[in-house]
Structure formats: C-alpha cells, structure tokens
PQR file with spaces between the fields and no chain letter, atoms N, CA, C, O and H, PARSE charges and radii, in Angstrom:
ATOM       1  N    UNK     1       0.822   -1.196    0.000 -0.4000 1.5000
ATOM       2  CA   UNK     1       0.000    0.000    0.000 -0.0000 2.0000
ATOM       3  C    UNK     1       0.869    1.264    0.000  0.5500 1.7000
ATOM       4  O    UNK     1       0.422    2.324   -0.440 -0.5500 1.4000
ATOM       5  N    UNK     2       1.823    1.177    0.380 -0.4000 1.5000
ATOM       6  CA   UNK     2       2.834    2.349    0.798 -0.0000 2.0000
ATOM       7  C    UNK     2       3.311    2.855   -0.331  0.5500 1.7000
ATOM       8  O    UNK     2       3.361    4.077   -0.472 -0.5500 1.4000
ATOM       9  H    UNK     2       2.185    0.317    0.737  0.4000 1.0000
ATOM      10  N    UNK     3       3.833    1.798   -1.539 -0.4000 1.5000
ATOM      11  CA   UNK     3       4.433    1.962   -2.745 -0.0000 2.0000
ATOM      12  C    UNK     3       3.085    2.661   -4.172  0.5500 1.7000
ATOM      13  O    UNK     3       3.331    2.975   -5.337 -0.5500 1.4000
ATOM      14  H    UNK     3       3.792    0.806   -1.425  0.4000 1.0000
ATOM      15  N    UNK     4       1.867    2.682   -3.494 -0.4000 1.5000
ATOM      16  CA   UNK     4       1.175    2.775   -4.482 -0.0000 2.0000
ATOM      17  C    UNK     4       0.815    4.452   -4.187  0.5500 1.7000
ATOM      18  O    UNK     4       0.358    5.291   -4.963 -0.5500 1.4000
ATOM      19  H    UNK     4       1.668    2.427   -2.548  0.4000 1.0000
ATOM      20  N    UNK     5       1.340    4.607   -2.287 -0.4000 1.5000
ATOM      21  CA   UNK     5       1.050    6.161   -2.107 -0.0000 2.0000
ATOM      22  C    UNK     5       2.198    7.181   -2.822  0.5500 1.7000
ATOM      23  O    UNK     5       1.902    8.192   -3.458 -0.5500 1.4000
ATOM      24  H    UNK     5       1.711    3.925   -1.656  0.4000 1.0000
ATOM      25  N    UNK     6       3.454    6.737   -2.599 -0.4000 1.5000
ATOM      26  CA   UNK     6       4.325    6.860   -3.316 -0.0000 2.0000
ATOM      27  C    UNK     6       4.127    7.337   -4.246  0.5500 1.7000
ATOM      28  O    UNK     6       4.310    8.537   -4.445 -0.5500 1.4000
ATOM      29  H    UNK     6       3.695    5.915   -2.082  0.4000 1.0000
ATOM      30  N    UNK     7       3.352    5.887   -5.738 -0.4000 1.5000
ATOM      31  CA   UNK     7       2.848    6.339   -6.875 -0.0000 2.0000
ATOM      32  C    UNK     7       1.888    7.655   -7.370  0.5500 1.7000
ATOM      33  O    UNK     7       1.989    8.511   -8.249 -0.5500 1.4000
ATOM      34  H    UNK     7       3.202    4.911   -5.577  0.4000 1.0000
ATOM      35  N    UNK     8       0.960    7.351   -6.371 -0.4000 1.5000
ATOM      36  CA   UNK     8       0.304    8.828   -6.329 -0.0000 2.0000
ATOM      37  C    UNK     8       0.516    9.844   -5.950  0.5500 1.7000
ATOM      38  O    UNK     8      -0.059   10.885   -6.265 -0.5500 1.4000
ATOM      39  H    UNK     8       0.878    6.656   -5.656  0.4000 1.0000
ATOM      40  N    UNK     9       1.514    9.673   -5.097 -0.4000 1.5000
ATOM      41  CA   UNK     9       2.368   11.461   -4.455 -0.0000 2.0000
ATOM      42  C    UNK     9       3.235   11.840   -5.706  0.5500 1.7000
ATOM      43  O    UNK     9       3.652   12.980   -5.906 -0.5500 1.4000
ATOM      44  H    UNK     9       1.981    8.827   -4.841  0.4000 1.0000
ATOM      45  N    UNK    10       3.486   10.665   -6.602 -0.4000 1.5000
ATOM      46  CA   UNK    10       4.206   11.005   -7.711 -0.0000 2.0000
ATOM      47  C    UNK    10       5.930   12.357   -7.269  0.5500 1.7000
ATOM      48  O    UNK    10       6.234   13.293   -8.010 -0.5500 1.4000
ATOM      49  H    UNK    10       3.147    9.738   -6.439  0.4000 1.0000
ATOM      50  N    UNK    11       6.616   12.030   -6.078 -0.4000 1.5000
ATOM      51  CA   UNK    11       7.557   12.776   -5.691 -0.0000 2.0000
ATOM      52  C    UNK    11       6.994   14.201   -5.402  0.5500 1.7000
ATOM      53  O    UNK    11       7.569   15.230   -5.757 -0.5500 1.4000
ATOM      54  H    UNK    11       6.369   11.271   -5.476  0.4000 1.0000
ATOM      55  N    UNK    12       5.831   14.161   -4.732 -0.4000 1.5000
ATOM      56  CA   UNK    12       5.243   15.709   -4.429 -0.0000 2.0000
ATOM      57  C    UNK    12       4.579   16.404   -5.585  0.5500 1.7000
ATOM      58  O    UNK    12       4.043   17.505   -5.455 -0.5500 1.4000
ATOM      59  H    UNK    12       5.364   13.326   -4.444  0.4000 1.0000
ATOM      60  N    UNK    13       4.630   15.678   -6.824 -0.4000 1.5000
ATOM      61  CA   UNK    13       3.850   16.345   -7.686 -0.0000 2.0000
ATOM      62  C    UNK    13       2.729   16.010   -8.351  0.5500 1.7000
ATOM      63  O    UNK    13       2.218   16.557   -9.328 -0.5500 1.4000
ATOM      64  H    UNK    13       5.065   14.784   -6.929  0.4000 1.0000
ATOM      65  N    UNK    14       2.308   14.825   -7.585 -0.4000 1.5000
ATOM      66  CA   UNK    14       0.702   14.627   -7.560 -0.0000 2.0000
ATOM      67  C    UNK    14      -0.211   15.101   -7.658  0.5500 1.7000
ATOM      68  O    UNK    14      -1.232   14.740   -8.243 -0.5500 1.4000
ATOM      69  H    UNK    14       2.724   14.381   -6.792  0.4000 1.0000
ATOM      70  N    UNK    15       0.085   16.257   -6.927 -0.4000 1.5000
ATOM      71  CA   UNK    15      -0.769   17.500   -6.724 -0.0000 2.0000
ATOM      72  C    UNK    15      -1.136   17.995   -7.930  0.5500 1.7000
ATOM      73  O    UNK    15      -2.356   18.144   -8.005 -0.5500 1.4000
ATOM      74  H    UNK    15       0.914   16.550   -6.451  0.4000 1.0000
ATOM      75  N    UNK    16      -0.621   18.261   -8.764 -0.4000 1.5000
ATOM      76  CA   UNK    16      -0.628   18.991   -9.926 -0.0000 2.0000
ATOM      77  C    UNK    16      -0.617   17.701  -11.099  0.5500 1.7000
ATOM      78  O    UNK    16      -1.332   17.891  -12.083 -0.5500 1.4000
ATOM      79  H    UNK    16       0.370   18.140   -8.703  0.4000 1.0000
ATOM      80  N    UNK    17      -0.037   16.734  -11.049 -0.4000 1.5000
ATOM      81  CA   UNK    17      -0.420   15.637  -12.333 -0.0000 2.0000
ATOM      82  C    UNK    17      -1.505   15.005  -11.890  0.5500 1.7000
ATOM      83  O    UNK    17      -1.786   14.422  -12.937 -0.5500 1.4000
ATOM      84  H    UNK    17       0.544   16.579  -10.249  0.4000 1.0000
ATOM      85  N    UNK    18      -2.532   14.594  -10.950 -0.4000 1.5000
ATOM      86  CA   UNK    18      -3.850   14.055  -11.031 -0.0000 2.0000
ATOM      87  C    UNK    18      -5.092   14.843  -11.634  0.5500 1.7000
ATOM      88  O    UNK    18      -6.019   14.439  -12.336 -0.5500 1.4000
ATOM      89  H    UNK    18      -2.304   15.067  -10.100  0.4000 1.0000
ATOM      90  N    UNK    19      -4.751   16.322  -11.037 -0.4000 1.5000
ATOM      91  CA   UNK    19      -5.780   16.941  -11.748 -0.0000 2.0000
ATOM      92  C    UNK    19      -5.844   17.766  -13.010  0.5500 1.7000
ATOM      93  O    UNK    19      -6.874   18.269  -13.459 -0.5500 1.4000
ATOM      94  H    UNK    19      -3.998   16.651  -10.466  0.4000 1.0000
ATOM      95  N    UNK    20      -4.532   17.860  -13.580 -0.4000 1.5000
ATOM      96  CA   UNK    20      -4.263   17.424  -14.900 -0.0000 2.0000
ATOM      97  C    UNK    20      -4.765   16.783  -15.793  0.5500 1.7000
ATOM      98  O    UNK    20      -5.253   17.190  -16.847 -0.5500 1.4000
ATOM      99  H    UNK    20      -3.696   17.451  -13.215  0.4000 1.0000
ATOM     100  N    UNK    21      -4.625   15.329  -15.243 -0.4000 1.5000
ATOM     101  CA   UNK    21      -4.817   14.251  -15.988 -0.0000 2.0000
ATOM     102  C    UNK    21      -6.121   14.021  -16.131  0.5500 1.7000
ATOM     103  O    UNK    21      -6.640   13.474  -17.103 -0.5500 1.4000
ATOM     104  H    UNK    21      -4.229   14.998  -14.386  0.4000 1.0000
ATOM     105  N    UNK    22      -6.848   14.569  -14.852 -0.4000 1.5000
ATOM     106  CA   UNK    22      -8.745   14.653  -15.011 -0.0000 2.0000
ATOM     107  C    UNK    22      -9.093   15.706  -16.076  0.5500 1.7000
ATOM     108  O    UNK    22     -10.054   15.510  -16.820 -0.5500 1.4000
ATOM     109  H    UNK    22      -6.426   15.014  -14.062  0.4000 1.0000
ATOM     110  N    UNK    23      -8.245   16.962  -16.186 -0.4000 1.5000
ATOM     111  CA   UNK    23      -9.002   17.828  -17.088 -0.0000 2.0000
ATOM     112  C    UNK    23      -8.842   17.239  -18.229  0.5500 1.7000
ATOM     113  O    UNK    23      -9.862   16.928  -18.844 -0.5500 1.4000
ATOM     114  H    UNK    23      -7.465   17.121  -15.582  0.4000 1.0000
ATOM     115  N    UNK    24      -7.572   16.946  -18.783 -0.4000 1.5000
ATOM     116  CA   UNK    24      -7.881   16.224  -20.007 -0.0000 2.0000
ATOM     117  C    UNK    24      -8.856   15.159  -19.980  0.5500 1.7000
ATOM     118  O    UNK    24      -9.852   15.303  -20.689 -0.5500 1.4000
ATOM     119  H    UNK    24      -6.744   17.199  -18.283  0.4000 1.0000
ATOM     120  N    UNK    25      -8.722   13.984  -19.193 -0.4000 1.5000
ATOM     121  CA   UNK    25      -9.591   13.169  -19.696 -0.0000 2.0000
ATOM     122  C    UNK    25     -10.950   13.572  -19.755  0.5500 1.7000
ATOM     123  O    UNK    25     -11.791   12.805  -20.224 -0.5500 1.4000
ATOM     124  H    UNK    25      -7.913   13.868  -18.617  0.4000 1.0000
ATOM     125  N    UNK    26     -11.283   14.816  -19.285 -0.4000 1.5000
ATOM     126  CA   UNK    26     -12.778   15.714  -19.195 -0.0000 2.0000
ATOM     127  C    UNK    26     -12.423   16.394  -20.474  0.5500 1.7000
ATOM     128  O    UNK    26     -11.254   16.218  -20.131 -0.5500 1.4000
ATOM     129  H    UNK    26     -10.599   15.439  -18.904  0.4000 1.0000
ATOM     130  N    UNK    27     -12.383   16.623  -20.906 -0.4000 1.5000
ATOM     131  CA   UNK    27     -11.610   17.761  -22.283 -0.0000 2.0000
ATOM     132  C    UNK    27     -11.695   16.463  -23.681  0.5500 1.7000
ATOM     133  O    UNK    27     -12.271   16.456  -24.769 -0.5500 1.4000
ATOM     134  H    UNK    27     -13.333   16.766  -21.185  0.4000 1.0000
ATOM     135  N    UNK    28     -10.956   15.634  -23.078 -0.4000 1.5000
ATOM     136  CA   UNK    28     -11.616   14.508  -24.203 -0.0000 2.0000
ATOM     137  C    UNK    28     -12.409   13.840  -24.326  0.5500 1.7000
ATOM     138  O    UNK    28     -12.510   13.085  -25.293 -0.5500 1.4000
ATOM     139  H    UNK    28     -10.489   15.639  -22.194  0.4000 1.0000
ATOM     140  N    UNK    29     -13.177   13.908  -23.430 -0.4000 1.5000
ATOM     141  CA   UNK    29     -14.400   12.957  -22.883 -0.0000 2.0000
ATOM     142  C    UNK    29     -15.487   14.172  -23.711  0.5500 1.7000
ATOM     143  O    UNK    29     -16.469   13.824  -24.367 -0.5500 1.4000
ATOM     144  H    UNK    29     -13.095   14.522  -22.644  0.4000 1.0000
ATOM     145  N    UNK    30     -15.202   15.148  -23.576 -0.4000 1.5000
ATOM     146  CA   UNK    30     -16.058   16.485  -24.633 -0.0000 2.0000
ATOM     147  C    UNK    30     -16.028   16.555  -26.054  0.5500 1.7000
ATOM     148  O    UNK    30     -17.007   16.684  -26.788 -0.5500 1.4000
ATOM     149  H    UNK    30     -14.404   15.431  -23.043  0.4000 1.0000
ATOM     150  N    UNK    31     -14.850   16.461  -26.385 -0.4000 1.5000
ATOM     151  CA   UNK    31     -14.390   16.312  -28.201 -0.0000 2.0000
ATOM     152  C    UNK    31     -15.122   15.350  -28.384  0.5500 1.7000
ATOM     153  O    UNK    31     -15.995   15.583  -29.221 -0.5500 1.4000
ATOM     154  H    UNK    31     -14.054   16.356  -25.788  0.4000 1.0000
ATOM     155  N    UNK    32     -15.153   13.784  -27.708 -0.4000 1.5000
ATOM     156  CA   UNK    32     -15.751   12.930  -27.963 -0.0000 2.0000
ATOM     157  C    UNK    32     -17.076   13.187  -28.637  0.5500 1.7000
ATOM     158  O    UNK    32     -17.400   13.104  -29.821 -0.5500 1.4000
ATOM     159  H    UNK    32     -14.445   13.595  -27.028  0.4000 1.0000
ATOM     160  N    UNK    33     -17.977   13.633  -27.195 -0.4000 1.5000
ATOM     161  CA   UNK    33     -19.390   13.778  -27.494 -0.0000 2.0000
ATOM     162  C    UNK    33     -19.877   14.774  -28.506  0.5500 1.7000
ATOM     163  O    UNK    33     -21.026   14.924  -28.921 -0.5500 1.4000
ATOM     164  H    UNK    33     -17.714   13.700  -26.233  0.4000 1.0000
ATOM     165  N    UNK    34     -18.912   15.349  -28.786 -0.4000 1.5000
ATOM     166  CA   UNK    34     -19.124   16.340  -29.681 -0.0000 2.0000
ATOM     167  C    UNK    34     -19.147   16.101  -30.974  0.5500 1.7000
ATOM     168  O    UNK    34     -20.081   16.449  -31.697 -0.5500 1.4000
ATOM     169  H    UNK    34     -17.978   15.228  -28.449  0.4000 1.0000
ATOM     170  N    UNK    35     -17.784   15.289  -31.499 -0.4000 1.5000
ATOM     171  CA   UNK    35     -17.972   14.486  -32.504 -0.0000 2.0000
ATOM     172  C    UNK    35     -18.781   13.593  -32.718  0.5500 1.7000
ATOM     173  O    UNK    35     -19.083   13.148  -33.826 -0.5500 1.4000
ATOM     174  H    UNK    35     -17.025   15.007  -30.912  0.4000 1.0000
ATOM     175  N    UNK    36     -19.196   13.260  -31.679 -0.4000 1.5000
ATOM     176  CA   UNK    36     -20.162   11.977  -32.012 -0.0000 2.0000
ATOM     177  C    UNK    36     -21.718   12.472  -32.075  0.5500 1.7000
ATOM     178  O    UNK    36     -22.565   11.665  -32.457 -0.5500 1.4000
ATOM     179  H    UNK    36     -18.951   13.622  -30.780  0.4000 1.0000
ATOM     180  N    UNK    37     -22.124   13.899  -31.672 -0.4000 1.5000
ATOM     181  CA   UNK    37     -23.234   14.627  -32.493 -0.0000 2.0000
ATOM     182  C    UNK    37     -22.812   15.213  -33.843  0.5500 1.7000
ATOM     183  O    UNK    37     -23.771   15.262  -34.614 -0.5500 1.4000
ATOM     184  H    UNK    37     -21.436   14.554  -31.361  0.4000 1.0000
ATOM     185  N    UNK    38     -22.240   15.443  -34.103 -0.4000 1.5000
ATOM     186  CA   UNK    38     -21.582   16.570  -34.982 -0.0000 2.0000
ATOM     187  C    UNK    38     -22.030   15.308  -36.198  0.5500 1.7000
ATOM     188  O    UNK    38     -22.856   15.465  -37.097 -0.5500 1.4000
ATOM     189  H    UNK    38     -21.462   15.404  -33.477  0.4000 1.0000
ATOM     190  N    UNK    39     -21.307   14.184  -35.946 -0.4000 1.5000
ATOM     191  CA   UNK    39     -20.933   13.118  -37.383 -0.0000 2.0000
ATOM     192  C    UNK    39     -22.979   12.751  -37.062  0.5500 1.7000
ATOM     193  O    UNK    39     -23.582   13.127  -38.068 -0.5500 1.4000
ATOM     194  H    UNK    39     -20.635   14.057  -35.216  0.4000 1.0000
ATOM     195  N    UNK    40     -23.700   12.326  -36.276 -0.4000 1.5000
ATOM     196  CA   UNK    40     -25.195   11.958  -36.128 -0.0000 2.0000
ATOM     197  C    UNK    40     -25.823   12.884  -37.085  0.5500 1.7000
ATOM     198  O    UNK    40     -26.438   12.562  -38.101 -0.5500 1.4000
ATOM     199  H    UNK    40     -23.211   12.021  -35.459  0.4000 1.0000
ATOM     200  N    UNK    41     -25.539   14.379  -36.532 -0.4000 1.5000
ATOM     201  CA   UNK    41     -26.341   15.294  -37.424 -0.0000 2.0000
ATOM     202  C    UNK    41     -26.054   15.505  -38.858  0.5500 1.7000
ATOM     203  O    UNK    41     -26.826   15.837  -39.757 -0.5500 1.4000
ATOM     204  H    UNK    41     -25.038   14.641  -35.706  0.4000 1.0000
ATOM     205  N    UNK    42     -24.228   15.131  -38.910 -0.4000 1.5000
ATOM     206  CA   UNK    42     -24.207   14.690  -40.590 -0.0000 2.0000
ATOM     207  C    UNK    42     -25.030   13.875  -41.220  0.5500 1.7000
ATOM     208  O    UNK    42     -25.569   14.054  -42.312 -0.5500 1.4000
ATOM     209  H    UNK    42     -23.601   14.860  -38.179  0.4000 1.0000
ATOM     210  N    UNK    43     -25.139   12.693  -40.280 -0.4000 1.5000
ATOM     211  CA   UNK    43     -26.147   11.527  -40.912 -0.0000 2.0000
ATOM     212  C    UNK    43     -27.444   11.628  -41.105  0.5500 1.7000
ATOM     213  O    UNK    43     -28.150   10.962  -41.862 -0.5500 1.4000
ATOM     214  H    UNK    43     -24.701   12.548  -39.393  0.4000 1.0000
ATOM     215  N    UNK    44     -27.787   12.643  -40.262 -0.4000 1.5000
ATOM     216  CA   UNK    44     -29.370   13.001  -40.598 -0.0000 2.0000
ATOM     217  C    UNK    44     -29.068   14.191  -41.759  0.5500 1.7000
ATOM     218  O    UNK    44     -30.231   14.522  -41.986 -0.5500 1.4000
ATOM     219  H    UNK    44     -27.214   13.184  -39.647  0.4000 1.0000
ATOM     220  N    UNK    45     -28.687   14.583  -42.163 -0.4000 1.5000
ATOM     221  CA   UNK    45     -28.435   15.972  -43.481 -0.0000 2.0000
ATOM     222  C    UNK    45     -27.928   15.115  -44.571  0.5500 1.7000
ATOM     223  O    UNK    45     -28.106   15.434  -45.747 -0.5500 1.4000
ATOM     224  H    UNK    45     -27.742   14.314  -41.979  0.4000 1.0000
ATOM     225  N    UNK    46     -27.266   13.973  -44.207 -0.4000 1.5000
ATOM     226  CA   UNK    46     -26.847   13.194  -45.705 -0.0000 2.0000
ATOM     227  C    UNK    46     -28.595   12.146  -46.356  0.5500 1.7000
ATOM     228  O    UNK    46     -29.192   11.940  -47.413 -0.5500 1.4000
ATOM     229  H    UNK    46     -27.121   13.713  -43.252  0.4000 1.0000
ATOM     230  N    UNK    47     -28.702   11.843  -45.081 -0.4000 1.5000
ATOM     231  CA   UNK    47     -29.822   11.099  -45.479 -0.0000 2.0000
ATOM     232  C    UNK    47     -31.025   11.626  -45.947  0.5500 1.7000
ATOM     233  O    UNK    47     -31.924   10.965  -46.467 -0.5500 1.4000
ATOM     234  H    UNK    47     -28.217   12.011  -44.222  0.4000 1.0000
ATOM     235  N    UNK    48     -31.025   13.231  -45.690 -0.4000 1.5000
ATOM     236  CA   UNK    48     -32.288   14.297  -46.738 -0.0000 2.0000
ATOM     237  C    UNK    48     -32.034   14.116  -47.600  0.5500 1.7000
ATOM     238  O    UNK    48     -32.697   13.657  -48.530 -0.5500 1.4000
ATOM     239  H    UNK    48     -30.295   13.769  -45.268  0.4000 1.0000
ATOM     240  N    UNK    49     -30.416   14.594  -47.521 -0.4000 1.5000
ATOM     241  CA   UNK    49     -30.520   15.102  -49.402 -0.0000 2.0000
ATOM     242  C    UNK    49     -30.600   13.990  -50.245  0.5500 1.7000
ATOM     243  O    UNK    49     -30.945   14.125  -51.419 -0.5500 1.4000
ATOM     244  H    UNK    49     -29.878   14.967  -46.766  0.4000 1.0000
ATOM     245  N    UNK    50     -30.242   12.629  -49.640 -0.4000 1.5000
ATOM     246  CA   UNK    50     -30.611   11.446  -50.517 -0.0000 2.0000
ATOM     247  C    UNK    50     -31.648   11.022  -50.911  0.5500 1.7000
ATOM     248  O    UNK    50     -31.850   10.333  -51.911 -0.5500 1.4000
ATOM     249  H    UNK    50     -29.961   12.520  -48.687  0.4000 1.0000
ATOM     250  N    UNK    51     -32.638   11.546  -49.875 -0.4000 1.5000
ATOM     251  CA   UNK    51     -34.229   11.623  -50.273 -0.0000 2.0000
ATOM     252  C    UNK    51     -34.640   12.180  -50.799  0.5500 1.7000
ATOM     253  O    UNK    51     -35.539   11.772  -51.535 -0.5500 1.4000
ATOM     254  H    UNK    51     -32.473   12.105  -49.063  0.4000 1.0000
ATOM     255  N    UNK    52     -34.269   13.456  -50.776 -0.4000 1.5000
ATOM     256  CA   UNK    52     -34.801   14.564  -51.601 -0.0000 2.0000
ATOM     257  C    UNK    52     -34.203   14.206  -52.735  0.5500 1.7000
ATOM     258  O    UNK    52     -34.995   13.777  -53.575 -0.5500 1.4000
ATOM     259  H    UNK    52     -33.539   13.787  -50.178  0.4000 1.0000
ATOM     260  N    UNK    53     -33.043   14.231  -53.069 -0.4000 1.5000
ATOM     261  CA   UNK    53     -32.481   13.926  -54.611 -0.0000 2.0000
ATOM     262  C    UNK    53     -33.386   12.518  -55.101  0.5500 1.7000
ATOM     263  O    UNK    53     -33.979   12.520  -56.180 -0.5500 1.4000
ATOM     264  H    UNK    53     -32.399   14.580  -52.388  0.4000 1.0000
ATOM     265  N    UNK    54     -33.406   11.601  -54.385 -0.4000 1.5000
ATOM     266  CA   UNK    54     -34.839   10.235  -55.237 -0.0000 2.0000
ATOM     267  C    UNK    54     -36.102   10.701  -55.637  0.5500 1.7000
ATOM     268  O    UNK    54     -36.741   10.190  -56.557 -0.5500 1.4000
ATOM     269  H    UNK    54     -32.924   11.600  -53.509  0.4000 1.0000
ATOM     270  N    UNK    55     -36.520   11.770  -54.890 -0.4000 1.5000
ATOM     271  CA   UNK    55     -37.841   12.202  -54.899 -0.0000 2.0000
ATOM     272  C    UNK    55     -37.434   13.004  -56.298  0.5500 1.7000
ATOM     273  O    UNK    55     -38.077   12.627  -57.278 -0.5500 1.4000
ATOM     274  H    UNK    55     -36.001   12.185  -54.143  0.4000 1.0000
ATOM     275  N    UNK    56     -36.690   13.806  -56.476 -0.4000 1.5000
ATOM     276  CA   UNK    56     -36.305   14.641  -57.560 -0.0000 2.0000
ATOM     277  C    UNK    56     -36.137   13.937  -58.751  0.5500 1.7000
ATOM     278  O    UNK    56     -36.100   14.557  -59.814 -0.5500 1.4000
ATOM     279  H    UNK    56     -36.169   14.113  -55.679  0.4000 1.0000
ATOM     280  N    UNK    57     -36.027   12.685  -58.716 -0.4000 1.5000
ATOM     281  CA   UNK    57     -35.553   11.635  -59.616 -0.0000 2.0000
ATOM     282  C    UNK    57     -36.515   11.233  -60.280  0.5500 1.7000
ATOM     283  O    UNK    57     -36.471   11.066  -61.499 -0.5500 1.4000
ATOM     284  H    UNK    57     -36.057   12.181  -57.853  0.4000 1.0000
ATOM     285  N    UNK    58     -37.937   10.939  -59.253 -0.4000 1.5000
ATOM     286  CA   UNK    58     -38.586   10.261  -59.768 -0.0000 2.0000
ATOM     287  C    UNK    58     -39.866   11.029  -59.945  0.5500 1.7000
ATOM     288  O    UNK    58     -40.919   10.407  -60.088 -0.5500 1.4000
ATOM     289  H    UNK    58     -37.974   11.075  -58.263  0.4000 1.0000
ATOM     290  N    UNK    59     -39.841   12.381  -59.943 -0.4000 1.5000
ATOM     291  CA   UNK    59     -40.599   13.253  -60.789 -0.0000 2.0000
ATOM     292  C    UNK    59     -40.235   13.692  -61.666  0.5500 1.7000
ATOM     293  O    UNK    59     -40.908   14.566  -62.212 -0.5500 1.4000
ATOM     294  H    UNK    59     -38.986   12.886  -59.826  0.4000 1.0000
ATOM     295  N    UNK    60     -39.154   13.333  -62.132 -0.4000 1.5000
ATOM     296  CA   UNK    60     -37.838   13.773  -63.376 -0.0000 2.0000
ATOM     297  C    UNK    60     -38.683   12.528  -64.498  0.5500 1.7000
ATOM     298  O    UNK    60     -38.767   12.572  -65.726 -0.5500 1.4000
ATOM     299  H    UNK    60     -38.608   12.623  -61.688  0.4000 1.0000
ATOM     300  N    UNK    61     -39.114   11.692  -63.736 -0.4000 1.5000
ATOM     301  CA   UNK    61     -38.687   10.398  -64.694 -0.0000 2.0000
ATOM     302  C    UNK    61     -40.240    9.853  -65.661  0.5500 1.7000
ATOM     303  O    UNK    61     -40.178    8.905  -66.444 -0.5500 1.4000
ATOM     304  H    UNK    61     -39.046   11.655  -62.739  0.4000 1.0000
C-alpha cells in the first residue's frame, strides 16, 4: 500500500499531475461527445438530401 502512495504522491507532484490528468480526460471525454453529435447530425443531413435527390428523380422520370 505504501508503494502505491508513493505512486500517487508522484515525488510531491501529484498534486498537480492528477488533476491534470482529469481535465484532459474531461476535455476529451467532450471532443468525444461532440464528434459523435456533430458526425449523427451529418447523418441526418446526408440522409435528406438522398431523399430529396430520389424524390427529384422520380418526378424527373
């Protein structure tokens, strides 16, 4: 147990690399969700215009 406090005191600078390491992983944990609406709402705007362009097609035709 002693060696793992060690690990986390990280030589006194624990202090400053744990909550570090939370903002990023909060910071990427954001890009994430972000991309992952961003590319959804692509998929709903690709999938109009594919409709709309068939519909266009087949009053063309």
């Amino acid at each position: 147990m002693e060696s793992f406090m060690q690990f986390a005191e990280m030589g006194g600078y624990g202090g400053y690399v744990w909550p570090a390491f939370g903002i990023v992983l909060a910071v990427m944990l954001f890009m994430w969700i972000a991309g992952m609406r961003g590319w959804r709402k692509s998929e709903q705007v690709l999938a109009s215009l594919r409709s709309s362009r068939r519909q266009r097609e087949d009053i063309s035709e």
